[in-house]
Kinemage of the C-alpha trace (Angstrom):
@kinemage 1
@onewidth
@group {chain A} dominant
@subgroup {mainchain}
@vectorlist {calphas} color= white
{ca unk a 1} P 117.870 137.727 124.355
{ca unk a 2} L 114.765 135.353 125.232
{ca unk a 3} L 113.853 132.393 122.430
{ca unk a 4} L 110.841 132.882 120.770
{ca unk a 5} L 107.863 130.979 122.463
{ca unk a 6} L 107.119 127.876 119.983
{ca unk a 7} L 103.568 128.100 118.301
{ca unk a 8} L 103.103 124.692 118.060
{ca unk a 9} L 104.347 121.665 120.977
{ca unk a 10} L 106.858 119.270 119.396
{ca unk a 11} L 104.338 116.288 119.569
{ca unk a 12} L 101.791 118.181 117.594
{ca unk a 13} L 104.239 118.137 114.850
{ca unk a 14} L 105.437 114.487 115.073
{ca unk a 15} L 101.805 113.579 114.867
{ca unk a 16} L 101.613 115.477 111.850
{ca unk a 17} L 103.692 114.124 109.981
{ca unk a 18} L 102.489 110.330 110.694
{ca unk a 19} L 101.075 110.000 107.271
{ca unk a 20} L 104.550 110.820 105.926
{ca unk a 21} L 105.560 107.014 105.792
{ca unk a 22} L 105.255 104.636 103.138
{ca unk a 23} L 103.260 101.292 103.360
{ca unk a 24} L 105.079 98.283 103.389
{ca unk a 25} L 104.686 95.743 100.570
{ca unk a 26} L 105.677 92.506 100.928
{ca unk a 27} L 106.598 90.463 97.498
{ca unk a 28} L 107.474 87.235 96.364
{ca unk a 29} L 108.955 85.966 93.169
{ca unk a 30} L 105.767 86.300 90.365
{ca unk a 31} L 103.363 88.031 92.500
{ca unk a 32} L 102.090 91.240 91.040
{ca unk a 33} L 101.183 94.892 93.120
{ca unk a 34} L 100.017 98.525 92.515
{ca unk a 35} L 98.121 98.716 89.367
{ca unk a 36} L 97.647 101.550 87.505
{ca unk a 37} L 94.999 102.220 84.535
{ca unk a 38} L 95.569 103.747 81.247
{ca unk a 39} L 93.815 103.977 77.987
{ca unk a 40} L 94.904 103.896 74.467
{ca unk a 41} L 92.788 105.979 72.718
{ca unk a 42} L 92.046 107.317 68.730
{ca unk a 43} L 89.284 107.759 66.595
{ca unk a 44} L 87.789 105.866 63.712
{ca unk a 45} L 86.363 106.889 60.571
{ca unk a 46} L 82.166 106.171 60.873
{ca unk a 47} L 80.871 103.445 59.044
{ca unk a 48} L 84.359 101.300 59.745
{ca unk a 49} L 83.787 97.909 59.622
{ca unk a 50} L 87.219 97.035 60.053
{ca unk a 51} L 88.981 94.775 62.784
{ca unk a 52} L 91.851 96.171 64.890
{ca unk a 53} L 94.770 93.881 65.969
{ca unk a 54} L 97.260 95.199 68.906
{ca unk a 55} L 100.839 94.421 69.167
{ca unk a 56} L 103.003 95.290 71.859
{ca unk a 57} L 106.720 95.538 71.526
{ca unk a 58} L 109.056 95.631 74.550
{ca unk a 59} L 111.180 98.530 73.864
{ca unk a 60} L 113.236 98.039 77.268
{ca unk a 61} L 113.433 94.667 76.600
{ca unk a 62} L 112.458 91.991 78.622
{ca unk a 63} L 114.189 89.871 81.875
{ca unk a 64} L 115.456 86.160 80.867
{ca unk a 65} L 112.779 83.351 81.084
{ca unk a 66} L 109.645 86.098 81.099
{ca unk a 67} L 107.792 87.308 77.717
{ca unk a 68} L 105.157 88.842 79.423
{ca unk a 69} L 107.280 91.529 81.791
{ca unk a 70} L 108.905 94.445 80.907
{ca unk a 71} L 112.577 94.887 82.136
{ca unk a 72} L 112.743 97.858 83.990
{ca unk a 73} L 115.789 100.408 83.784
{ca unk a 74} L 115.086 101.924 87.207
{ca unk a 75} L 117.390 101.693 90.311
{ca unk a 76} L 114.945 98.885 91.632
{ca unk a 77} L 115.971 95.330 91.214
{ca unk a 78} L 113.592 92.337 90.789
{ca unk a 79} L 110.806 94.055 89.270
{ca unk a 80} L 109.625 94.438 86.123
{ca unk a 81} L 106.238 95.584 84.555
{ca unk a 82} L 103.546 93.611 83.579
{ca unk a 83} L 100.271 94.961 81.242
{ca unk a 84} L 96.946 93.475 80.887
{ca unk a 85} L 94.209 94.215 78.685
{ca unk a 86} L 90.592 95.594 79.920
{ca unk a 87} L 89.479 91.709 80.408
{ca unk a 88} L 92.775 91.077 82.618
{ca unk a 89} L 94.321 88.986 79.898
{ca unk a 90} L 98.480 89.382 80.853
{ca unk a 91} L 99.870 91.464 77.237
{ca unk a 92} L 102.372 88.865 75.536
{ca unk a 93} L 105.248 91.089 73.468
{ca unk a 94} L 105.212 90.449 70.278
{ca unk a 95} L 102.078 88.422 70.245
{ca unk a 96} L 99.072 90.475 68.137
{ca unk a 97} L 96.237 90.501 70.422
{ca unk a 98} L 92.539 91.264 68.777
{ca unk a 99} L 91.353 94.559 70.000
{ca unk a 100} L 87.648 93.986 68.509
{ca unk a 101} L 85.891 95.832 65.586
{ca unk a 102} L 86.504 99.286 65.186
{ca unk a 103} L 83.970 101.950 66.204
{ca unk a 104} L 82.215 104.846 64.752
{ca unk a 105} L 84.093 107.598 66.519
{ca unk a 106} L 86.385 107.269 69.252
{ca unk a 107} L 88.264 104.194 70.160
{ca unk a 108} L 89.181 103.549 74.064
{ca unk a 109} L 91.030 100.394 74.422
{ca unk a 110} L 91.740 100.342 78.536
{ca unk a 111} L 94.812 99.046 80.034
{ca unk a 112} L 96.823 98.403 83.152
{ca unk a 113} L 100.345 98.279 84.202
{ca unk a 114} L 101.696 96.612 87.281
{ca unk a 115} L 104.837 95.775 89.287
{ca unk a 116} L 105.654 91.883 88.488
{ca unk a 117} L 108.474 90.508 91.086
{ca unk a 118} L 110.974 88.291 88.834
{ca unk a 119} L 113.056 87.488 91.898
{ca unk a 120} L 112.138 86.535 95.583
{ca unk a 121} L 114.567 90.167 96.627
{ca unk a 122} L 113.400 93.068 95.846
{ca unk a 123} L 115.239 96.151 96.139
{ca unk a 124} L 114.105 99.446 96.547
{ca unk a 125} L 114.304 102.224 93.927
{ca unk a 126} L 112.702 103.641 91.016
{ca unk a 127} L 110.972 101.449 87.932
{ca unk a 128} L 111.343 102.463 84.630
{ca unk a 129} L 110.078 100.247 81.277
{ca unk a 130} L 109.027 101.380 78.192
{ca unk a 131} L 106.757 99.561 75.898
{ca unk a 132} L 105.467 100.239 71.918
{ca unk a 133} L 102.456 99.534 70.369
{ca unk a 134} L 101.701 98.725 66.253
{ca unk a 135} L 97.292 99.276 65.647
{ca unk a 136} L 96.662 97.713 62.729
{ca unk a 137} L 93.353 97.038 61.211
{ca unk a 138} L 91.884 94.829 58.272
């Protein structure tokens, strides 16, 4: 019994699946890659003339000699995670940072997280940190 003819050469599928590779990142010990945005968000009562405070807690804890990183409980070793406010200003756990007045209607406070290297070998794997927050308001 004859093979079935091939619909497509060999080639054409090789160079389809070119995009299939990941893009190499080089780090070094304290240098930061691949932010991602989020925002914390709620409403406020209108007419609120209070002032919001943020405070971030580091539930996974954090690696010796860094207060600013989140340790990460992933299979990858040497990173951690780093967040900085909307202005870029690194988050300090368990430092209240002011988060400005509070608005009439809906509050958007916008963050980022990062990959911070806290060694000069990185290993690959997956990152996983997890991180609280207390809103408080006078």
């Amino acid at each position: 019994m004859p093979n079935p003819k091939r619909r497509h050469s060999q080639q054409r599928s090789a160079k389809r699946r070119t995009h299939y590779k990941a893009e190499k990142v080089t780090l070094s010990k304290d240098s930061t890659t691949g932010a991602t945005s989020f925002t914390i968000a709620g409403n406020c009562p209108s007419g609120s003339t209070a002032t919001l405070a943020i405070t971030f807690t580091a539930s996974s804890g954090v690696p010796a000699g860094y207060n600013n990183v989140l340790k990460s409980t992933g299979s990858a070793t040497g990173l951690g995670v780093e967040l900085r406010d909307g202005n870029g200003n690194t988050v300090v756990f368990g430092n209240s940072m002011s988060a400005g007045a509070a608005p009439s209607g809906a509050l958007s406070l916008p963050y980022t997280a990062q990959y911070h290297a806290i060694s000069n070998t990185v290993t690959a794997g997956n990152v996983a940190a997890t991180a609280t927050f207390t809103l408080s308001y006078q």
